[in-house]
N, C-alpha and C positions, 0 to 999 in steps of 0.2 A: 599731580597724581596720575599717576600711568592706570589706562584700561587697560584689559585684556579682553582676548578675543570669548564670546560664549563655547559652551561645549558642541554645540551643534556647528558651529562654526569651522571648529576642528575637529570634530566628526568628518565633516565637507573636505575638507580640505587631505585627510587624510585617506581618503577611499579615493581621490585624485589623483594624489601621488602614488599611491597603490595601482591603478589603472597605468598610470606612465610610466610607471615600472615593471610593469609588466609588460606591457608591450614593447617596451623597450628591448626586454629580455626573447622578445619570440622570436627572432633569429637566431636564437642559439640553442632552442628546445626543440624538442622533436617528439611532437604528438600524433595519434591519427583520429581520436574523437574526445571532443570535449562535454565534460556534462556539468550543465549552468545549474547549480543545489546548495543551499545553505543547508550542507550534513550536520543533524546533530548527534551528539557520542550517542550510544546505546546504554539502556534501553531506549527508544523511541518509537514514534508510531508508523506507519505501515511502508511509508511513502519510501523512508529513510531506508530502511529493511531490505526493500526490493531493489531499492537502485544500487544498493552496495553489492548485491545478487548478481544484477545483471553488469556491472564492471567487472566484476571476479570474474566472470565467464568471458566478457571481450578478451581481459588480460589473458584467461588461459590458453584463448586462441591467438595469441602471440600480439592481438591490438595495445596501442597505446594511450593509455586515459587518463586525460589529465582533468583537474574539479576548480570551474569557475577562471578559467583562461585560456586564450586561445595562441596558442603556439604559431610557427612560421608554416610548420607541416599539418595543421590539421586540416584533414577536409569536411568533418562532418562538428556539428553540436546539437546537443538535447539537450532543451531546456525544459523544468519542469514546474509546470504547473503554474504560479505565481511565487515560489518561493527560492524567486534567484535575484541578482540584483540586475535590474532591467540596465539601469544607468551603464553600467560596468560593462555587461554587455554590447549595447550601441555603442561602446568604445572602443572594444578590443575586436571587435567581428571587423571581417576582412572579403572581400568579393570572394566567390569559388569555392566558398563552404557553404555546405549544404545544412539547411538550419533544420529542426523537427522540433514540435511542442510537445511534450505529453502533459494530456488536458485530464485535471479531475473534476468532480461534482459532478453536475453545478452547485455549489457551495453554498448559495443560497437556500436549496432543499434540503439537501445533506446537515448544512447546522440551525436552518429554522428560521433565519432572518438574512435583509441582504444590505449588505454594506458597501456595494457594488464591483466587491471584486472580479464577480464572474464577469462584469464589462471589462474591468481593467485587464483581464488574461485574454478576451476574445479581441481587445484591441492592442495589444502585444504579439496575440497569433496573428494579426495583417499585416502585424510591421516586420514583424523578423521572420517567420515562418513559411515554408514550402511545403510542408506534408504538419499532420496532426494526429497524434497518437490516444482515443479514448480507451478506457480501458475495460467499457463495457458495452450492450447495444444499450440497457438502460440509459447509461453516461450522455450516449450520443441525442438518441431522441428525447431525453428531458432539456436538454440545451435547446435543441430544435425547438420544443414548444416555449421556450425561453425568447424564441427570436434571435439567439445567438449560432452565428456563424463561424465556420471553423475550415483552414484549409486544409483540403484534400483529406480528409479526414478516414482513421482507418480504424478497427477494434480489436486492438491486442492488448490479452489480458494481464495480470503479471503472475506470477510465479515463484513460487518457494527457494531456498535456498536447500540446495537436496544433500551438501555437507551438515547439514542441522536439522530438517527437518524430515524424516524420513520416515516409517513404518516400522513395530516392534518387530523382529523375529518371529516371536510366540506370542498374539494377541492374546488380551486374556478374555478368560468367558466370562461373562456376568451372571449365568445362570448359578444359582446357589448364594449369593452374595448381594450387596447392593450395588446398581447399576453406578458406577462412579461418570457424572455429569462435571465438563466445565466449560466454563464461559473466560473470554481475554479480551480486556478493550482497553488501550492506550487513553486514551480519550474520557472524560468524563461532561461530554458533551449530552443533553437530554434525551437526543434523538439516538444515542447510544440504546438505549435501553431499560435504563435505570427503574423504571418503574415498573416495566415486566418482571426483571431481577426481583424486585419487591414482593410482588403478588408470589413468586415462586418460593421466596422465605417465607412465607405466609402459611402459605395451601399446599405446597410437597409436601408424602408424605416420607418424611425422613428415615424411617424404618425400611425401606425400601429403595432410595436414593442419596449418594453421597454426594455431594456438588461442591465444586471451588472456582470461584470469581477469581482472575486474573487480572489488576491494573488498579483507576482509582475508580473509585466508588462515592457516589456525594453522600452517603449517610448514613447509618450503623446497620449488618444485616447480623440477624442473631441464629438462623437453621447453616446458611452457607456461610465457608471456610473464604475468608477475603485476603490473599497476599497482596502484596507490592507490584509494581513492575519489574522485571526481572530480565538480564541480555535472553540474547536468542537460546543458547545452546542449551540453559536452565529451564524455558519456558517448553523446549523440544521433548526434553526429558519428562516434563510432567506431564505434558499431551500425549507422550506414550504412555501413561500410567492409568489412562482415562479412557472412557469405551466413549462416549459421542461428547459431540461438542453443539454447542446453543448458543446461537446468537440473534438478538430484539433488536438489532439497530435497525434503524430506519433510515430506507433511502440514500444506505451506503452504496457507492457505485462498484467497488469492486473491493471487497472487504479482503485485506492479508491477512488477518488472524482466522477465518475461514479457510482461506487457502492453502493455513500453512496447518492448521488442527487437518482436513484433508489430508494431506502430505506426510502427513502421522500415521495416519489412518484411520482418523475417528470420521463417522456420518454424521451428519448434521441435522441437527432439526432448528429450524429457522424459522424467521420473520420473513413472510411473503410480500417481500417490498427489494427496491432497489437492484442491485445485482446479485442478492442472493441466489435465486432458482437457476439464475446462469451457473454460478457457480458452481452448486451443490449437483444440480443435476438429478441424475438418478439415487443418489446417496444420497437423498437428505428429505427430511419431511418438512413442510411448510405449517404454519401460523400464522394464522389472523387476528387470535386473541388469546390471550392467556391461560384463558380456559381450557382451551385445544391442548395446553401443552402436556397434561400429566397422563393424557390418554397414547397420544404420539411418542413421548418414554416407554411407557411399556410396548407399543408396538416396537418401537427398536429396539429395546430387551428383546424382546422373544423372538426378532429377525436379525438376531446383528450380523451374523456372518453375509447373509447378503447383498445386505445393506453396504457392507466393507467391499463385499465382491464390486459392486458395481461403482467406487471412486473413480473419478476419472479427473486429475486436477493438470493443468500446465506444466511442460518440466522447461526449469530456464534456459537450456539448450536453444529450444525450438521457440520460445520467447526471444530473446538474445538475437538468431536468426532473421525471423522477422523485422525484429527493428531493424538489424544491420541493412537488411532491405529498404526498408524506407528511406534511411540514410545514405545509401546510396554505396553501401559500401559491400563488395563480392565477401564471399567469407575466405576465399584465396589473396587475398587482397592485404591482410592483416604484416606490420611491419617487422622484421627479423633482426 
């Protein structure tokens, strides 16, 4: 009776040959930055969003970017976060490329327990890493009290996509109307928000505020409008159709769905936790509790234009820039 091999087996085996074929292949490719990410299709959540962002802008400055390999010409890679294949990597890296991490969390605040991933990325940033990309001052000093180290570490935020996310023309007023609120979060993770959301189907008074929940949601809400998750350029459109946006997550280090309702031009009213007040800045009202929130509405009703006045979010340009900095790369430098 003949065995066969398990599935894990040839899983193993197949991500090997994969690695030796690829490398086999990097003298004949012609890259100039590599970025180490297991992309998933769209819709997804924040990570994915921004990095497909900041390639589109390397390429339009003539760089070459390949995903999860490294070529005979590459001199730089970004790898991010913990969701690359580390194996793969220590395979295919080659002396004289210059490595950079972009670090999120800490993961263990951010989703509420720890499974020790945040060690497993702080000990991948010593093995392959020369610079460290946090994406917020939050980011960085919650690691610090963590006890985790990171090298050479730096705080570049990330940034919208300015082909999809952008500002109406003609904002609209809310005066006469109800002030149209929404909220978007990929994630249906606890420290999202979920329970705030709750309390706000609860106690809004609806007569006065139209609200719509963007992504999943763990449980029925019956005053707010709950869609799907939805790609980018559907999700751009309905943030233009919205005067502020509201977000309860907690101890998000650098929220994209803020960045990019921002980039719309809605003000924020927020959960004063994590990288929000970075973000938001002067445009946005902070929360501590629920309670706060129905009073903070109408103050941005009766201020919106200001409130709009004073956005100020990342444009990927001068994100994009910075990194190429870290990476070591001139932005004259890009291949023709």
């Amino acid at each position: 009776m003949k065995s066969f091999p398990g599935k894990g087996v040839m899983q193993r085996a197949g991500r090997r040959a994969g690695r030796i074929a690829a490398r086999a292949a990097a003298p004949f490719r012609h890259f100039d930055i590599a970025i180490f990410h297991e992309f998933a299709p769209p819709p997804a959540g924040g990570g994915h969003q921004f990095l497909r962002a900041l390639k589109r802008e390397w390429e339009r400055r003539g760089f070459r970017v390949e995903a999860n390999s490294v070529s005979g010409s590459t001199r730089a890679c970004l790898l991010n976060s913990f969701n690359f294949d580390a194996d793969r990597f220590r395979f295919l890296r080659r002396g004289g490329c210059r490595t950079i991490h972009r670090v999120d969390g800490p993961l263990a605040v951010y989703r509420g327990f720890d499974d020790g991933t945040d060690r497993r990325i702080a000990e991948w940033n010593r093995e392959f890493a020369q610079g460290t990309v946090m994406q917020s001052r939050f980011s960085l000093q919650a690691h610090g009290k963590l006890g985790l180290d990171f090298r050479n570490p730096v705080v570049i935020p990330n940034a919208a996509d300015p082909e999809l996310f952008f500002p109406p023309e003609r904002p609209g007023d809310p005066r006469g109307r109800k002030l149209r609120v929404i909220s978007a979060s990929w994630s249906d993770n606890p420290n999202k928000g979920a329970e705030t959301y709750a309390w706000m189907d609860r106690n809004l008074d609806f007569g006065r505020v139209e609200y719509t929940f963007v992504g999943r949601f763990p449980s029925e809400l019956k005053n707010i409008r709950v869609l799907p998750p939805m790609p980018s350029n559907e999700l751009a459109d309905l943030l233009r159709n919205h005067d502020v946006f509201l977000t309860a997550s907690r101890n998000d280090p650098c929220s994209n769905s803020l960045i990019e309702a921002l980039s719309c031009g809605l003000p924020a009213v927020y959960l004063d936790s994590g990288g929000h007040p970075e973000i938001a800045g002067e445009a946005g009202l902070a929360f501590r509790s629920a309670e706060e929130i129905p009073g903070l509405l109408e103050r941005m009703a009766s201020e919106i234009g200001d409130f709009r006045g004073r956005i100020r979010v990342p444009r990927i340009a001068d994100v994009a820039e910075r990194y190429l900095e870290i990476l070591g790369l001139a932005a004259g430098e890009a291949s023709r």
